[in-house]
C-alpha positions as a Markdown table, in Angstrom:
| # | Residue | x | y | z |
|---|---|---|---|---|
| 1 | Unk | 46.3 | 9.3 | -66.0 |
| 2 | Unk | 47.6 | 12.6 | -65.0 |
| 3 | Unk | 51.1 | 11.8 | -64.8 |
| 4 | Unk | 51.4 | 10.0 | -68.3 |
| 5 | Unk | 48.6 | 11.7 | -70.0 |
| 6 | Unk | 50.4 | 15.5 | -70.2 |
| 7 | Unk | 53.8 | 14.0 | -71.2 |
| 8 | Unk | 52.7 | 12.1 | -74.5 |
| 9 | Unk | 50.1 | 14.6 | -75.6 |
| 10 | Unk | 53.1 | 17.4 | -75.5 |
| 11 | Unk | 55.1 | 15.1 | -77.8 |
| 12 | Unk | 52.0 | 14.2 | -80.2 |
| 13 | Unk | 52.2 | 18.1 | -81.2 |
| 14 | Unk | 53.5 | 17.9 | -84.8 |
| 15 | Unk | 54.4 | 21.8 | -86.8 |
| 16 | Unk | 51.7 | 23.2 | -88.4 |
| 17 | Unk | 49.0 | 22.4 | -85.8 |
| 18 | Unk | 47.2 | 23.5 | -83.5 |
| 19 | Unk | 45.8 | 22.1 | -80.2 |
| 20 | Unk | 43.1 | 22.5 | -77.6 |
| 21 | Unk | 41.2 | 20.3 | -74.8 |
| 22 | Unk | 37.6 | 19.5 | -74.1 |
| 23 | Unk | 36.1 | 17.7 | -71.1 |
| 24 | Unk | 32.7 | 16.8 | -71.1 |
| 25 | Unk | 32.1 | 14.7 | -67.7 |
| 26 | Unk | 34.3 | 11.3 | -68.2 |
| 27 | Unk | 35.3 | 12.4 | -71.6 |
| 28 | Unk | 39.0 | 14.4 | -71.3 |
| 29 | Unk | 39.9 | 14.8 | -75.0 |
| 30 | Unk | 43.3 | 16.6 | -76.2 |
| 31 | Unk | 42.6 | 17.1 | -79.8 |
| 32 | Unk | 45.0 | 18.7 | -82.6 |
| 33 | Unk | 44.3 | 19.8 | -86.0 |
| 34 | Unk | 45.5 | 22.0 | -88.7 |
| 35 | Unk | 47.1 | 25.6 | -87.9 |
| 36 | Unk | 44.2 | 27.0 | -90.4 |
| 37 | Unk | 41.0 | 24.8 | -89.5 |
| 38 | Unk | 41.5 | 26.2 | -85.7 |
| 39 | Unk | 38.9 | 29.2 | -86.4 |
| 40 | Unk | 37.1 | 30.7 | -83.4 |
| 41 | Unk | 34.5 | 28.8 | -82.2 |
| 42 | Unk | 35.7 | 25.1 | -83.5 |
| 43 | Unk | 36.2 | 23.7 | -79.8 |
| 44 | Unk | 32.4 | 25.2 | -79.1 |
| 45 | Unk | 31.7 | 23.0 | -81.8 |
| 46 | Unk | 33.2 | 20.0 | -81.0 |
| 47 | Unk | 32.3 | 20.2 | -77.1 |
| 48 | Unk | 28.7 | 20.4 | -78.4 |
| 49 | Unk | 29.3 | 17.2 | -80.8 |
| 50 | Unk | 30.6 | 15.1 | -78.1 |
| 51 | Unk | 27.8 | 16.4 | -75.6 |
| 52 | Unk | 25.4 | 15.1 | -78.3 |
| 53 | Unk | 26.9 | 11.5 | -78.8 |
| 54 | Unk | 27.4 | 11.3 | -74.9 |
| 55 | Unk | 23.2 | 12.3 | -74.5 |
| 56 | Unk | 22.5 | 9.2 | -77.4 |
| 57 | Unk | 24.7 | 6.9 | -75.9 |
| 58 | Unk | 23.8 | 7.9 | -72.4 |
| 59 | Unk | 20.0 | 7.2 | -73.1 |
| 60 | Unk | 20.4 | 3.9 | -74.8 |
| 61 | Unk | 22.4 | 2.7 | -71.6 |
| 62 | Unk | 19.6 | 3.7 | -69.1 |
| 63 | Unk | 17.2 | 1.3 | -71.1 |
| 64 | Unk | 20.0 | -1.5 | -71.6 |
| 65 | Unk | 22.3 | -1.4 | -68.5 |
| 66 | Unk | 23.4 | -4.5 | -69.4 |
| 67 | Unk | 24.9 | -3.2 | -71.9 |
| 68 | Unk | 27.5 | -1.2 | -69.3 |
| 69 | Unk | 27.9 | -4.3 | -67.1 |
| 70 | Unk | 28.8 | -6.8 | -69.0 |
| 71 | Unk | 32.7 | -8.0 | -69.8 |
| 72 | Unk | 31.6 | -10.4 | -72.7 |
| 73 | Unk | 30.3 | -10.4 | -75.9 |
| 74 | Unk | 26.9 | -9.0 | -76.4 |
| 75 | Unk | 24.2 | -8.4 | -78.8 |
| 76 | Unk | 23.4 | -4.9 | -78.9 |
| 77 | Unk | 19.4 | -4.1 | -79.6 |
| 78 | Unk | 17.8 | -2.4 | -82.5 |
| 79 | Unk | 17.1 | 1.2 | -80.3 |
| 80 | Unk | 21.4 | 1.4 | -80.1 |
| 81 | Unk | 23.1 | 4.6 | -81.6 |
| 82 | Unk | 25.7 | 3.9 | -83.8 |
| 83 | Unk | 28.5 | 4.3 | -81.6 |
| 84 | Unk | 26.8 | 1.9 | -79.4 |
| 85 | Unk | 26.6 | -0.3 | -82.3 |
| 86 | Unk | 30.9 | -0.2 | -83.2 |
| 87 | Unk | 31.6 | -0.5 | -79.4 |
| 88 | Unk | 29.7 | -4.1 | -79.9 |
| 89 | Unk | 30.9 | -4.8 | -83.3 |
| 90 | Unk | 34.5 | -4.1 | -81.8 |
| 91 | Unk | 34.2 | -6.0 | -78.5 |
| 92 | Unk | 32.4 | -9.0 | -79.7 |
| 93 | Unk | 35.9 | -9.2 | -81.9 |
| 94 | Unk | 37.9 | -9.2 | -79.2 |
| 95 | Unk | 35.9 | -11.0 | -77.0 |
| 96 | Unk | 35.1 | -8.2 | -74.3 |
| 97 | Unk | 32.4 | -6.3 | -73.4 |
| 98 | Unk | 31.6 | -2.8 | -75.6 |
| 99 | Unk | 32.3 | -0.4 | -72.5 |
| 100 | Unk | 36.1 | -1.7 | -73.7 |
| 101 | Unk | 36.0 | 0.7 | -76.0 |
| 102 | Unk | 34.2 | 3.6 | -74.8 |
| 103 | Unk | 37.2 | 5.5 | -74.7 |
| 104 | Unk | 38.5 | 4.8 | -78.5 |
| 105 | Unk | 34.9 | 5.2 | -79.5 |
| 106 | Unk | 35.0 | 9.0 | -78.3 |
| 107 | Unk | 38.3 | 9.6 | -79.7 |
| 108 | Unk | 37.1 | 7.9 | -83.2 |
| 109 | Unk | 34.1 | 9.6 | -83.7 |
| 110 | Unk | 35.4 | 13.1 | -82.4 |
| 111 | Unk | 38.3 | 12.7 | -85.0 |
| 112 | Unk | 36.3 | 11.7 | -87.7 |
| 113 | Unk | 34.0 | 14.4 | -87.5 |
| 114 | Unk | 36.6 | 17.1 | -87.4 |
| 115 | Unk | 38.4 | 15.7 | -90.5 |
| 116 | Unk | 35.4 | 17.9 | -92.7 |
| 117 | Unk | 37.3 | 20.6 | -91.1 |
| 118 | Unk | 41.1 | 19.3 | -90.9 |
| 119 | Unk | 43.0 | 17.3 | -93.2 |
| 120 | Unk | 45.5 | 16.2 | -90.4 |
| 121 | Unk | 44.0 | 15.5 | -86.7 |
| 122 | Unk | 44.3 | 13.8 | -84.1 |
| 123 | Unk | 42.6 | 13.2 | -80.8 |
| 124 | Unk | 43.5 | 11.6 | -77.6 |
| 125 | Unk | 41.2 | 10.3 | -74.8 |
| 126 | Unk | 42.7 | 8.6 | -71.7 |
| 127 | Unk | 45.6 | 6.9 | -73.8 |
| 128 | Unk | 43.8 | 5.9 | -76.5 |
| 129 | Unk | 44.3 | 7.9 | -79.6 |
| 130 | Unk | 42.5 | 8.7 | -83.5 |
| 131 | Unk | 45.0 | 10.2 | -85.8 |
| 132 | Unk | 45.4 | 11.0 | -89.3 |
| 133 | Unk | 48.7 | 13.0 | -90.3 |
| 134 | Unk | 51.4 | 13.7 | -93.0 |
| 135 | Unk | 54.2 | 13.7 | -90.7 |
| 136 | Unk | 55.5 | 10.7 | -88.7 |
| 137 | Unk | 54.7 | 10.6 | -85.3 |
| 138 | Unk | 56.6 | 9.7 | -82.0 |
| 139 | Unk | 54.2 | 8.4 | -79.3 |
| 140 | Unk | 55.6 | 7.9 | -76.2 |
| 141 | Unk | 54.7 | 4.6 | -74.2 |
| 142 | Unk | 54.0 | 5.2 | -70.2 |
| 143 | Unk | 54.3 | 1.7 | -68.6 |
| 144 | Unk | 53.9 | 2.6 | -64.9 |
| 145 | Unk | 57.0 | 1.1 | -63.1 |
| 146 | Unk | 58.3 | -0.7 | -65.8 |
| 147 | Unk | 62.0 | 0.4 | -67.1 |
| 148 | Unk | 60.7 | 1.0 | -70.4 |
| 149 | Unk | 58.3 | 3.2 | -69.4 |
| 150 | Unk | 58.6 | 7.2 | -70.6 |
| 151 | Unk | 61.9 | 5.9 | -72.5 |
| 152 | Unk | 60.6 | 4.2 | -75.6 |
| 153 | Unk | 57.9 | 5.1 | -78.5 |
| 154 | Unk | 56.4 | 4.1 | -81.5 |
| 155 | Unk | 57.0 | 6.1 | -84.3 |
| 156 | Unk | 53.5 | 6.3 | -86.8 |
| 157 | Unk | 54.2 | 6.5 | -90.2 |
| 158 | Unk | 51.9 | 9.1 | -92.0 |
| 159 | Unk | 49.6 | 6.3 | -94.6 |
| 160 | Unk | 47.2 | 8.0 | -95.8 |
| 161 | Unk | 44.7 | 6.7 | -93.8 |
| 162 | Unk | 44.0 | 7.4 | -90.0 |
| 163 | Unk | 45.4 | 5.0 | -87.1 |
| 164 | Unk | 43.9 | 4.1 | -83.6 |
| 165 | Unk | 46.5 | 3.5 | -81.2 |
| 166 | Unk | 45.0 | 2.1 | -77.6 |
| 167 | Unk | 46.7 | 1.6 | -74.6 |
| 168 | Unk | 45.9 | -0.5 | -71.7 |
| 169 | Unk | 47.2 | -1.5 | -68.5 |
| 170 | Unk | 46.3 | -3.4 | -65.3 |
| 171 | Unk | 48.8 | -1.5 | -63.4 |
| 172 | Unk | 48.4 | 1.9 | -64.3 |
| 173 | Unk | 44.9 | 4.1 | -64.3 |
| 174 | Unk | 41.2 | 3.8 | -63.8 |
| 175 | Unk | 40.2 | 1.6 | -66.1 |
| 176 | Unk | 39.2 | -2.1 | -65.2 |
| 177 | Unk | 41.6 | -5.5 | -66.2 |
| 178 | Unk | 41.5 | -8.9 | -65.1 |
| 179 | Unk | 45.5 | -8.9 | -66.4 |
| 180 | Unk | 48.8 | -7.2 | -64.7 |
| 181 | Unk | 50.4 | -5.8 | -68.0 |
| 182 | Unk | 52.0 | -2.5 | -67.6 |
| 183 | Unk | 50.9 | -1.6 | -71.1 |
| 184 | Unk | 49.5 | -3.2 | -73.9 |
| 185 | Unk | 49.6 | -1.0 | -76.7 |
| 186 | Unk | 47.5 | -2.0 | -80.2 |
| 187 | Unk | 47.5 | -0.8 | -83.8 |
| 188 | Unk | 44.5 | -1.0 | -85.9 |
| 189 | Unk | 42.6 | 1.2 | -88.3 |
| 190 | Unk | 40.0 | 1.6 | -85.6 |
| 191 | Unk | 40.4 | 3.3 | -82.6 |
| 192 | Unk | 37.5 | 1.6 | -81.1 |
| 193 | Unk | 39.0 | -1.9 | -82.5 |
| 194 | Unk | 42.5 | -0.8 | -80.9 |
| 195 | Unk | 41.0 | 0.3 | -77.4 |
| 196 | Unk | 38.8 | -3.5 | -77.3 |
| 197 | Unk | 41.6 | -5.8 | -78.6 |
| 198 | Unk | 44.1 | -3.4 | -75.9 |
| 199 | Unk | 41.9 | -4.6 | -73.0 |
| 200 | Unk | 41.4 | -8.5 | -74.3 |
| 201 | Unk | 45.1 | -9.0 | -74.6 |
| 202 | Unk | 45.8 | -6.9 | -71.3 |
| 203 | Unk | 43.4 | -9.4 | -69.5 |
| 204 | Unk | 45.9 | -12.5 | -70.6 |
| 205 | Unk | 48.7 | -10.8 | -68.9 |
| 206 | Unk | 49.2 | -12.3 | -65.7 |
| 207 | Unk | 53.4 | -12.9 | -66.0 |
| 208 | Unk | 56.3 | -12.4 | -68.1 |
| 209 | Unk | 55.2 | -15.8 | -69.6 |
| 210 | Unk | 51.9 | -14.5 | -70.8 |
| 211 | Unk | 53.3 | -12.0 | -73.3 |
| 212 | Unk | 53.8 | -14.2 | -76.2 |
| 213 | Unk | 50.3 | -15.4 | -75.8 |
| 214 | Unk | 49.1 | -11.6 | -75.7 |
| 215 | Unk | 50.6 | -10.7 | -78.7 |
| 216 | Unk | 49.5 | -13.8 | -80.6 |
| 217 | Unk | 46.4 | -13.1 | -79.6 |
| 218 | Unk | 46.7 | -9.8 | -81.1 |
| 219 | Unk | 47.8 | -11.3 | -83.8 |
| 220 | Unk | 44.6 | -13.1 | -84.9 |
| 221 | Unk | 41.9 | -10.8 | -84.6 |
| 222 | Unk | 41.1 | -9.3 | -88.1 |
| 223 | Unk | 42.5 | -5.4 | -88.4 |
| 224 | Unk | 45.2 | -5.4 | -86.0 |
| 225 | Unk | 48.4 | -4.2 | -87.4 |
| 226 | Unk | 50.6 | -4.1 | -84.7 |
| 227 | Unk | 50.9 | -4.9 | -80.7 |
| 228 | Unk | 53.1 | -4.1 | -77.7 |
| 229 | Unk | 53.5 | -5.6 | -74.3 |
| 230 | Unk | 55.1 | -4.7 | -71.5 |
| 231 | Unk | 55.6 | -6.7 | -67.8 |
| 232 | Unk | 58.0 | -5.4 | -65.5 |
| 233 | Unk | 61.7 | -5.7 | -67.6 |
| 234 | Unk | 60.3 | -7.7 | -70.5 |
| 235 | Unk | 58.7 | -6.7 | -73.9 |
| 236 | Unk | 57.1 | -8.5 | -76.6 |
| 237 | Unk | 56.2 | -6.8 | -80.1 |
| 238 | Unk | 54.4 | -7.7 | -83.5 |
| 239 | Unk | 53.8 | -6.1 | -86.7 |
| 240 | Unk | 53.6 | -2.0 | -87.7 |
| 241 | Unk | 55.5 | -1.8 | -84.3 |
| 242 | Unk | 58.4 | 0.6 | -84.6 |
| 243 | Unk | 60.2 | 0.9 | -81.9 |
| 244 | Unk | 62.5 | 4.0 | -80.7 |
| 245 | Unk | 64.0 | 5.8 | -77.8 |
| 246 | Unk | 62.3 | 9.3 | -76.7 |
């Protein structure tokens, strides 16, 4: 995700803030938060919070590795950690496995931790982002080969509230799909609903025919404020999608 990943998180930089990076084996997290919470020691801090949810979560997949293999719904045990526990909750929505949303899970709980420091934050992990801000916000969309891709963005309205914004592709990066989208980009409140529904509606790409039933897909799973799909030279979009050039 190299060549996307340094682009977007340059644009995601709002005044005011500050940024910094922490890698903890899989986990590569570019995280931003107020000019005045960044006091020395906070990304000691936060490398140590993530090394602790990564130990729990870890631990409960030695005992359970079905919980890593699987690609369906699942029923998580009583022993799971609570991030296990929202990857379930947010994969058994969307109708994928919880290791869907790994990735917004990190992001989520890493942000919401560091908003008892910040009022405005935001943390991306492998395209998959948590953010609350003031401001608006341009993201950039990278769509591999796709024309679209490194031209358009969504621009985040500041709500109040915090946003995950998910990204996921069959053409582009490490993760696993069963589709061929070039991006499927999802709204929610969650992060860790965002990354899940991202990968369920990336794996019913397979054409330029598929993207209405992607996004109507979207559509019906409970939370989801907006979705984007990209194949090639086509584009479908729904909801809290704004759409502008970078």
């Amino acid at each position: 995700m190299h060549y996307s990943r340094r682009s977007y998180r340059q644009q995601l930089s709002p005044k005011g803030m500050d940024s910094f990076t922490i890698t903890v084996k899989e986990t590569d997290l570019w995280i931003t938060v107020d000019s005045n919470a960044m006091v020395p020691g906070l990304p000691e801090k936060v490398e140590q919070y993530v090394w602790n949810e990564r130990r729990l979560l870890e631990k409960y997949m030695e005992k359970d590795p079905f919980f890593v293999r699987t690609l369906e719904p699942y029923l998580v045990s009583k022993e799971a950690p609570a991030m296990a526990v929202d990857m379930v909750r947010a994969g058994n929505l969307a109708g994928v496995g919880p290791m869907a949303a790994v990735a917004g899970a990190f992001a989520e709980y890493v942000g919401r931790w560091l908003l008892k420091f910040s009022s405005q934050v935001i943390v991306e992990n492998g395209g998959d982002i948590f953010l609350r801000c003031d401001e608006p916000l341009k993201v950039g969309v990278f769509a591999g080969e796709s024309s679209f891709s490194q031209k358009l963005a969504l621009r985040i309205e500041p709500s109040g509230s915090f946003s995950g914004i998910c990204t996921s592709s069959g053409s582009v990066g490490p993760s696993y799909s069963q589709g061929k989208a070039d991006a499927v980009v999802i709204l929610a409140p969650s992060a860790i609903l965002a990354d899940a529904v991202a990968t369920a509606a990336a794996n019913k790409v397979h054409s330029q025919s598929d993207l209405h039933e992607a996004i109507e897909f979207a559509k019906r799973i409970p939370g989801v404020k907006g979705a984007l799909v990209i194949l090639g030279e086509k584009l479908a979009a729904w909801g809290e999608i704004q759409l502008m050039e970078i």
